[in-house]
Phi, psi and omega in degrees: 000146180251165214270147159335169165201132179237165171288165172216131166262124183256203193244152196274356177255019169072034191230129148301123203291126214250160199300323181265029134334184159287153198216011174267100190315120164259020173071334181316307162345281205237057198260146176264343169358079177318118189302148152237144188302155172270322196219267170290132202279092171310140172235346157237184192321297199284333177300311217282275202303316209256317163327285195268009150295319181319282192310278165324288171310305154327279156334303189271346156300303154343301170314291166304336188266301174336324161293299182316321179271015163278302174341275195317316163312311171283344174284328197297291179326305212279333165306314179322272208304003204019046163272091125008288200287311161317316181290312211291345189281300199298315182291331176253338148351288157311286199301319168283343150333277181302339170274002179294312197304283172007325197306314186272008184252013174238110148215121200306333209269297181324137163243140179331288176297346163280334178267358173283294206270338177234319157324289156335314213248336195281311196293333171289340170277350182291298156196159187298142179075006189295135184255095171315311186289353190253064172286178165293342202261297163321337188259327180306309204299335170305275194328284184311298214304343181267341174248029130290310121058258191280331228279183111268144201302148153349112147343124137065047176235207149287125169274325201289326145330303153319295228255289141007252152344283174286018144264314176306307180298341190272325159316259186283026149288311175301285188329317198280325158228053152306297198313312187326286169015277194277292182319337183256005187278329165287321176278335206247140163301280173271140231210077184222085198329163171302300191316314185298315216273341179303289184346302229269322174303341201261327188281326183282306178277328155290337179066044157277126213252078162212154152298164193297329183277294221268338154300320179304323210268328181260324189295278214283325216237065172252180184292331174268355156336270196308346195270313179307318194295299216290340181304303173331301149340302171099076187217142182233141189244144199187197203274128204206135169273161179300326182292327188326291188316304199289296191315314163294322169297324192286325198286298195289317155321305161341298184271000179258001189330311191255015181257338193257159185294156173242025179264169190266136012281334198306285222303323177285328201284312173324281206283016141296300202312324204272333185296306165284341141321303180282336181290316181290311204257032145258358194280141167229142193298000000 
């Protein structure tokens, strides 16, 4: 049967909100508000059931990466600060974030053909090129994960820890969309994103003259984009305390439970995440 879809309020800069927020429930947080599809209506059981993993699992990827890229904000900070020991905590923080998430670009429960004929077609109606992966919380978590990157460590540290430390976050991004992949390789006969195939339509019929990143950056990932991805989604964005944030993750993990794999490793990177959740908002910058 399939689990409820509630609307989710995330933050509007895709970053989880860090322990020294705000901490006073403003009611945004932790609204129940049932979703409705934006464009196509499920009409049977397997429509109903393939929605909401769809819908559900999104959200708590959103969500995890969103911790994730607070890491990455506090690993950022602690360089600045030439805390050393702070950035490499903060840094293994991020990487197992991002392999949780990876937990939500698999899922078993989808079958090709429900994702073909009903999944597929409600995202193409949304807008043309629609991009599951260019949430706000994917491009903040890109934009840091390229200046961990660039960064270098603390005057007068360990380089080798360090060093470490940012690579392990650079692994599992590469992990998280090896799965991006596989999945999709499994679900789509040609396994060619919406987005690539708007891309590859718009250079042949259009004569457009850009590349796939600079189609991303003016087209897929403007504000109204972003705005169409989070309505598909249910996700509305406003003012959210860190309990807030957890408690809608905690909600939201709950409902994607029975839709993500139990195979190994995603089963360990699952029984991490709220566990790394709570290690990140004990760290202080």
């Amino acid at each position: 049967m399939a689990n409820p879809i509630y609307i989710m309020t995330l933050p509007c800069s895709g970053l989880m909100p860090l322990a020294n927020g705000p901490t006073q429930p403003n009611g945004n947080g932790t609204s129940r508000k049932t979703y409705v599809p934006i464009t196509i209506l499920p009409e049977t059981e397997e429509e109903k059931d393939a929605l909401s993993a769809w819908v559900n699992t999104h959200q708590s990827m959103f969500m995890t990466v969103g911790a994730a890229s607070a890491a990455l904000t506090g690993a950022l900070t602690s360089i600045d600060n030439a805390n050393l020991e702070g950035a490499i905590q903060y840094l293994q923080i991020a990487q197992h974030l991002r392999l949780a998430s990876a937990v939500y670009t698999y899922l078993p429960t989808v079958g090709p053909e429900v994702y073909e004929r009903f999944l597929r077609q409600a995202m193409k109606r949304v807008r043309p090129g629609f991009s599951g992966v260019s949430s706000r919380e994917a491009i903040a978590f890109g934009s840091l994960l390229k200046r961990v990157r660039e960064a270098s460590p603390p005057p007068d540290s360990s380089l080798e820890k360090f060093t470490q430390a940012k690579q392990g976050c650079l692994d599992a991004d590469d992990f998280w969309w090896k799965m991006h992949s596989n999945a999709m390789h499994r679900m789509v006969k040609l396994p060619v994103s919406l987005a690539q195939h708007e891309f590859r339509r718009s250079v042949k019929e259009e004569g457009l003259e850009k590349s796939y990143s600079e189609y991303l950056t003016t087209t897929l990932q403007v504000p109204e984009s972003l705005d169409d991805y989070d309505r598909f989604f249910g996700c509305q964005r406003g003012s959210i305390t860190t309990q807030e944030y957890v408690t809608n993750l905690e909600q939201s993990l709950s409902l994607s439970d029975q839709y993500i794999t139990t195979e190994t490793p995603f089963s360990t990177y699952r029984k991490m995440l709220l566990e790394q959740v709570s290690r990140l908002l004990s760290q202080e910058v």
